[in-house]
C-alpha positions in Angstrom: -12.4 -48.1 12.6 -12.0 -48.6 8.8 -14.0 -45.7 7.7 -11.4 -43.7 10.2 -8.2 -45.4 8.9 -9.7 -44.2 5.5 -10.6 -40.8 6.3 -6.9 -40.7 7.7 -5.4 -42.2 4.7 -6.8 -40.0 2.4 -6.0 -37.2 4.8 -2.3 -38.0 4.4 -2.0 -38.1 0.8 -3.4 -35.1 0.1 -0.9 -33.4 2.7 2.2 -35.2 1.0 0.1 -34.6 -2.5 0.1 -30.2 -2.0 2.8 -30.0 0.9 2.4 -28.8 4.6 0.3 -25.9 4.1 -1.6 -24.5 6.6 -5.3 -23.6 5.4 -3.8 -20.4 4.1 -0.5 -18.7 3.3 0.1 -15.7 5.6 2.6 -13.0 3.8 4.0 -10.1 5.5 3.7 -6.6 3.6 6.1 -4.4 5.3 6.2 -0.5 4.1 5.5 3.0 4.6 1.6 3.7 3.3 1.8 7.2 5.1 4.6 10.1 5.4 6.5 11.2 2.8 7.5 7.6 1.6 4.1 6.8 1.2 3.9 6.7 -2.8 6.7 4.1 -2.7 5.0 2.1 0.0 1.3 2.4 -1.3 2.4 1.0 -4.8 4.6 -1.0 -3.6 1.2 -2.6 -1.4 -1.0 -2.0 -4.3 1.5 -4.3 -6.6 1.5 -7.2 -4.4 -2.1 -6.9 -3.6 -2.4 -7.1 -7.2 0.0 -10.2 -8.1 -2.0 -12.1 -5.2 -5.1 -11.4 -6.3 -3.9 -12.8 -9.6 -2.4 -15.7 -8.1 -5.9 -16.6 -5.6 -8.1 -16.8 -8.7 -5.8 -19.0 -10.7 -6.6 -21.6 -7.6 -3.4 -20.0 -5.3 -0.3 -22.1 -4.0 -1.7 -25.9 -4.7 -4.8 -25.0 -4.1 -3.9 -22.7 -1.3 -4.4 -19.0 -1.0 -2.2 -16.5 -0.1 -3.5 -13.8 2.6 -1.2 -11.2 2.9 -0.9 -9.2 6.8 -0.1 -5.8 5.7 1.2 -3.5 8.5 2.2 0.6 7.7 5.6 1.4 9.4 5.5 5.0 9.0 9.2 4.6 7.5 10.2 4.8 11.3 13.0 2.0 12.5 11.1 1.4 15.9 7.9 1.0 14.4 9.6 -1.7 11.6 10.8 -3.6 14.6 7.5 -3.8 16.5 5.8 -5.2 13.4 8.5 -7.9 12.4 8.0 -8.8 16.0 4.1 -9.0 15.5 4.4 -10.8 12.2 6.5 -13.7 13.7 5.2 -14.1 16.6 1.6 -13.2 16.3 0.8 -13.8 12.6 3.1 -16.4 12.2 3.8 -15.2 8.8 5.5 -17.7 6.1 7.8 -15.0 5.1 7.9 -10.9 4.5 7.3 -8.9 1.3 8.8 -5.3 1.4 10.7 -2.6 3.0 11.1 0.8 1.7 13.2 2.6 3.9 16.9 1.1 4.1 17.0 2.1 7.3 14.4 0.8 8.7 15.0 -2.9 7.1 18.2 -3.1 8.2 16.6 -2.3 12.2 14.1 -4.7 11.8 15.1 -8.0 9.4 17.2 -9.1 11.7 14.4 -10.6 13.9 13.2 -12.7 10.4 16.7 -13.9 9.8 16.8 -15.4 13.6 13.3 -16.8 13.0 14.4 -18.4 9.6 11.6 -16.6 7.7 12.5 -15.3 3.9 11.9 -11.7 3.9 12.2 -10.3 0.3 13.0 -6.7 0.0 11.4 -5.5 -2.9 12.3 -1.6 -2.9 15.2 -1.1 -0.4 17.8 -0.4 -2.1 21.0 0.0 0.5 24.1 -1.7 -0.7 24.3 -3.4 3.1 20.7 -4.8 3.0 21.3 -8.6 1.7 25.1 -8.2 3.1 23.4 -7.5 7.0 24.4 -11.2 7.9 27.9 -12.3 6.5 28.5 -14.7 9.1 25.4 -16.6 9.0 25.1 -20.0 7.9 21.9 -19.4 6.1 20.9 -15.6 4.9 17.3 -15.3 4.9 17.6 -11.7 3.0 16.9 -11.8 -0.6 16.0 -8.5 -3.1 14.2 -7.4 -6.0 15.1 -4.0 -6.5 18.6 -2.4 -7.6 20.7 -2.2 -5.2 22.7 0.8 -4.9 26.5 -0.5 -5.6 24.4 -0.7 -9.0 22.8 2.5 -9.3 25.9 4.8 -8.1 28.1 3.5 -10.7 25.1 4.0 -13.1 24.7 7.5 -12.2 28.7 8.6 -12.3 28.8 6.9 -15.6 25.9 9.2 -16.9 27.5 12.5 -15.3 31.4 12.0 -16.2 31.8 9.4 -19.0 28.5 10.6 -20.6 28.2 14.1 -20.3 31.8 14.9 -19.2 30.5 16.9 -16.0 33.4 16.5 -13.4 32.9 19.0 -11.3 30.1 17.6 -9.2 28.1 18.2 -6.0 26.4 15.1 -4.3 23.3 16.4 -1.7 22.1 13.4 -0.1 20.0 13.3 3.4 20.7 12.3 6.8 19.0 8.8 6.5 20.6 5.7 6.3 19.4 5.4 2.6 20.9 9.1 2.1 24.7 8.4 3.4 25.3 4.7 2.5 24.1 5.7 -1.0 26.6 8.8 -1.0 29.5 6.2 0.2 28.5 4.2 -2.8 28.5 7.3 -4.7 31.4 8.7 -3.5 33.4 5.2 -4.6 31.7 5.4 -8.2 33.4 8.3 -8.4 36.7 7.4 -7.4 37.2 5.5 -10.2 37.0 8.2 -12.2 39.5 9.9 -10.2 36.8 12.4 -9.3 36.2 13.9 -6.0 33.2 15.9 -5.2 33.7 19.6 -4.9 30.6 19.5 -2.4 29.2 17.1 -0.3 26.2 18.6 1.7 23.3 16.8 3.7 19.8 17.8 4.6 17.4 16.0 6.4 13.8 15.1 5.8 11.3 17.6 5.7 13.7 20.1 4.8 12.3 22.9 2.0 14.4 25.0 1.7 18.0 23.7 -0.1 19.4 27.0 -0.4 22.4 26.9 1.7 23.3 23.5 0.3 23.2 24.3 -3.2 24.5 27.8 -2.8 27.9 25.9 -1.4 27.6 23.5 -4.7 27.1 26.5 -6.9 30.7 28.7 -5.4 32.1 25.4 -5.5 31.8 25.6 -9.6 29.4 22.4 -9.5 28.4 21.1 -12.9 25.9 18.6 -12.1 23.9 17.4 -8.6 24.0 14.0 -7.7 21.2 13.0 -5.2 20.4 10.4 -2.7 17.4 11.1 -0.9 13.7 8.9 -0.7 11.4 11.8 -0.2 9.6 15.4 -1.4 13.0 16.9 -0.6 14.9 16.0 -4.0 12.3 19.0 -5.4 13.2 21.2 -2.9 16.5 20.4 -5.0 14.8 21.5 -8.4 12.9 24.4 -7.0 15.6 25.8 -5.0 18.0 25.8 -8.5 15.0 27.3 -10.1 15.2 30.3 -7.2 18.9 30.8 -7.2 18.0 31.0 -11.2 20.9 28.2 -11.4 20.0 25.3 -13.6 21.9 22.4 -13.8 21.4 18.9 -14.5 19.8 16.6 -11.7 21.2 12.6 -11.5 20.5 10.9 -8.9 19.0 7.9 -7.4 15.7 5.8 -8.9 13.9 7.9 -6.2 13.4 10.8 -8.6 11.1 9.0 -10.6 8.6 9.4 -7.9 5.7 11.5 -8.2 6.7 13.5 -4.2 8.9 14.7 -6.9 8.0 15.2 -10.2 4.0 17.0 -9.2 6.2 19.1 -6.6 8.7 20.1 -8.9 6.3 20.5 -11.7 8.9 21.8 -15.0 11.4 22.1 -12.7 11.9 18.5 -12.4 12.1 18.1 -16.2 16.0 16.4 -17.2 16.1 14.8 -13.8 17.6 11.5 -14.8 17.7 8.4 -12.8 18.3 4.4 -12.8 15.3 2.6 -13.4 13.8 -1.3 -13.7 11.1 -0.7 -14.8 9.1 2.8 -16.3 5.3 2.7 -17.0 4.9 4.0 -20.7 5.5 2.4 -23.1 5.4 -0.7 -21.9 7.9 -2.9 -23.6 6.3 -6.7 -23.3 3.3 -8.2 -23.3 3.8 -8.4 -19.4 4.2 -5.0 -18.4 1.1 -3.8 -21.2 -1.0 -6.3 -19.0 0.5 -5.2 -15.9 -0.1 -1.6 -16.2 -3.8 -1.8 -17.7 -4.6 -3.9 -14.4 -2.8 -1.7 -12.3 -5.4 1.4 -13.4 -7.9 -0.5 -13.4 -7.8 -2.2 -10.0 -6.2 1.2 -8.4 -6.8 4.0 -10.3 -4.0 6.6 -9.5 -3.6 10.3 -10.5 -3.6 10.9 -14.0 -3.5 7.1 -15.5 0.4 7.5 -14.0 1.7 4.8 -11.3 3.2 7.1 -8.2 5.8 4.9 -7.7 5.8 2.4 -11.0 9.8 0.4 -9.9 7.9 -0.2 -6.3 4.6 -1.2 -7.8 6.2 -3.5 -10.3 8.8 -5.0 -8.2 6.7 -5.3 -5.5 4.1 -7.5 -8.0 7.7 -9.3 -9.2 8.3 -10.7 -5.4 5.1 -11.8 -5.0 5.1 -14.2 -8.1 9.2 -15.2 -7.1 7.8 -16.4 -3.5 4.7 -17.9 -4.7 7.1 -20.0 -7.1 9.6 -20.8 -3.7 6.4 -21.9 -1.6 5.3 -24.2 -4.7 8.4 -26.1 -4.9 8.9 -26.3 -1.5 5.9 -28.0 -0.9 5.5 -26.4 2.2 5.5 -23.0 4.3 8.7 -23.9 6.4 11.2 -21.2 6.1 14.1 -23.3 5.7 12.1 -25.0 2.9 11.4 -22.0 0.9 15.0 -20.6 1.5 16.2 -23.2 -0.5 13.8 -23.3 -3.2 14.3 -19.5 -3.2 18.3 -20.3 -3.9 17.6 -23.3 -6.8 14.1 -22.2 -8.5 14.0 -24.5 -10.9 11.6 -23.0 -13.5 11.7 -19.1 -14.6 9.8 -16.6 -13.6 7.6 -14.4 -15.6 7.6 -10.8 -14.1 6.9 -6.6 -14.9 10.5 -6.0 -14.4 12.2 -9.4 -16.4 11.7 -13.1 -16.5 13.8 -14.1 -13.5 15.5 -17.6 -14.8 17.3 -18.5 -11.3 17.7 -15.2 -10.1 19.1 -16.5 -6.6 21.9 -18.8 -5.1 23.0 -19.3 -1.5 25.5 -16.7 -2.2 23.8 -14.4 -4.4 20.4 -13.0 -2.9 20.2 -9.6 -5.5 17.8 -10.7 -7.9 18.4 -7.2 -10.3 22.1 -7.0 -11.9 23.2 -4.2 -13.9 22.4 -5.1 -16.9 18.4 -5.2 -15.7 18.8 -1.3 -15.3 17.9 1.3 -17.6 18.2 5.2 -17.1 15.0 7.4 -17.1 14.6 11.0 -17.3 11.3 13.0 -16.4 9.9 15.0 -18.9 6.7 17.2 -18.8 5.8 14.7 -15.4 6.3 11.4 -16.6 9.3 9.6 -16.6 10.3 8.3 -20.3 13.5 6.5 -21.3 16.7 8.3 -21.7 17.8 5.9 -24.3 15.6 5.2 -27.6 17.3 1.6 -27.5 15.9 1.2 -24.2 12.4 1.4 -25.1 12.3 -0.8 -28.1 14.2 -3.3 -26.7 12.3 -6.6 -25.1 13.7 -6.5 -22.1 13.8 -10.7 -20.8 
């Protein structure tokens, strides 16, 4: 009976010494790894797979590893749903890394918020994504990518106040992601007291843009603003290129993608877009290491990251929820909630060191001034700004 109250003893203070862990950490990866928002989700995967590996062999979460449950949602809203279902109920995950597709996060995160698991959204960029819940008590929604009440102010400063190009065109397509980004456009805009001479939509898997851009063009449009997640933004470039009608692309981070810089090949070159984070040259120690593991473990096309903001942000959310689930001591969503809202150390990430980058009523980790603007030249993207790629970004 000693020998038992012993065994039980020491039993009980190692579950109060490392918190109520189970024997491992179960993470939900949530995105599109095929379809035409595959090379977000795929990095996006490839990043997290890389920050946990990291993480494991430094001795994981007290001495716990995280496994992560990664499940392919085909960018499709049912599909999201069935797996946030599974997750919860079947994995009985601690919380959710990803979503790509706006739309499809804002079908399925509901079922995390009424299970009280954290579900960090670390590409989806839709203004309404953290906002889904206003009258909740707690909001279990939390983001590491730019949302885009950032980016469409970002992108009307670079056309109007910039470049002085007020006669502009906005294509955007029929997704969720497309339209509320064109509403945030649209209000960007506003403040410059400009009004779109052409608003046109197309939907995915459209190729050929013709009609839309022939409407921009008779409207006297001096620049195309885009919101779109797939292949079709070059459709945009090659169909300017056809009409032989060139004029400046800005749009969304989406066009840093590689769907559309190999598709539109030169035609893609000036396309100029927000950005957290661009592969080369890396401007910390952080992102040098980063990227050089990032080859090495994964080894995409051309030494070039398909998708670098989703493979570096997706990395990013692993360490920020690693970091919750530490100082909560535990895997209870509650729990990590609030650790999530009060970390009490900073974060070193790819994308910045995150030095409490949540409260209970702020769950946008990226703020403006995180945000730089690319452009794509000769299939890369580089940065528009020379101060932008000298500067240490913290």
């Amino acid at each position: 009976m000693n020998i038992r109250r012993h065994i039980f003893a020491v039993a009980a203070a190692a579950m109060l010494s490392t918190g109520a862990y189970a024997a491992d950490i179960k993470v939900g990866v949530i995105g599109p790894f095929t379809g035409g928002s595959a090379s977000m989700g795929v990095s996006m995967r490839d990043g997290v797979r890389l920050a946990t590996k990291e993480i494991n062999a430094a001795g994981g979460i007290d001495g716990n590893k995280i496994v992560l449950v990664e499940r392919d949602d085909e960018a499709k809203n049912e599909r999201g749903v069935q797996i946030a279902q599974e997750l919860i109920n079947n994995e009985k995950v601690a919380a959710t890394l990803g979503y790509i597709n706006t739309g499809v996060a804002l079908a399925s995160q509901r079922f995390f918020q009424e299970a009280k698991i954290p579900v960090i959204n670390n590409v989806a960029t839709g203004t309404l994504v953290t906002k889904q819940f206003p009258n909740a008590a707690e909001n279990y929604v939390f983001r590491t990518s730019a949302a885009d009440n950032i980016q469409a102010p970002m992108i009307a400063k670079e056309a109007v106040e910039k470049r002085g190009l007020k006669k502009v065109a906005i294509l955007a397509d029929s997704t969720n992601y497309g339209q509320l980004g064109r509403e945030d456009m649209e209000k960007a805009l506003k403040t410059y007291g400009v009004t779109p001479v052409a608003t046109e939509k197309f939907n995915l898997g459209d190729v050929d843009m013709t009609s839309q851009l022939l409407k921009a063009k008779n409207a006297g449009a001096e620049v195309i603003l885009t919101y779109a997640i797939g292949p079709e933004l070059a459709q945009i470039a090659n169909g300017m290129a056809k009409l032989g009608w060139k004029k400046p692309m800005i749009g969304s981070w989406t066009l840093s993608m590689a769907s559309f810089i190999d598709t539109a090949g030169k035609n893609g070159n000036g396309a100029t877009m927000p950005e957290t984070f661009i592969q080369n040259p890396p401007t910390t120690p952080k992102r040098k290491a980063f990227v050089e593991a990032y080859l090495k473990d994964f080894k995409p096309k051309n030494g070039i990251i398909a998708s670098p903001v989703s493979a570096a942000q997706g990395y990013d959310s692993v360490y920020l929820l690693a970091a919750a689930i530490k100082q909560a001591k535990g895997t209870e969503g509650p729990k990590i909630l609030a650790a999530l809202q009060d970390l009490k150390t900073p974060v070193e990430g790819v994308v910045m060191t995150y030095n409490k980058p949540f409260s209970a009523t702020d769950h946008e980790a990226i703020k403006a001034k995180d945000v730089v603007m690319g452009i794509v030249e000769d299939g890369k993207v580089e940065f528009l700004n020379a101060e932008d790629a000298t500067a240490k970004k913290k």
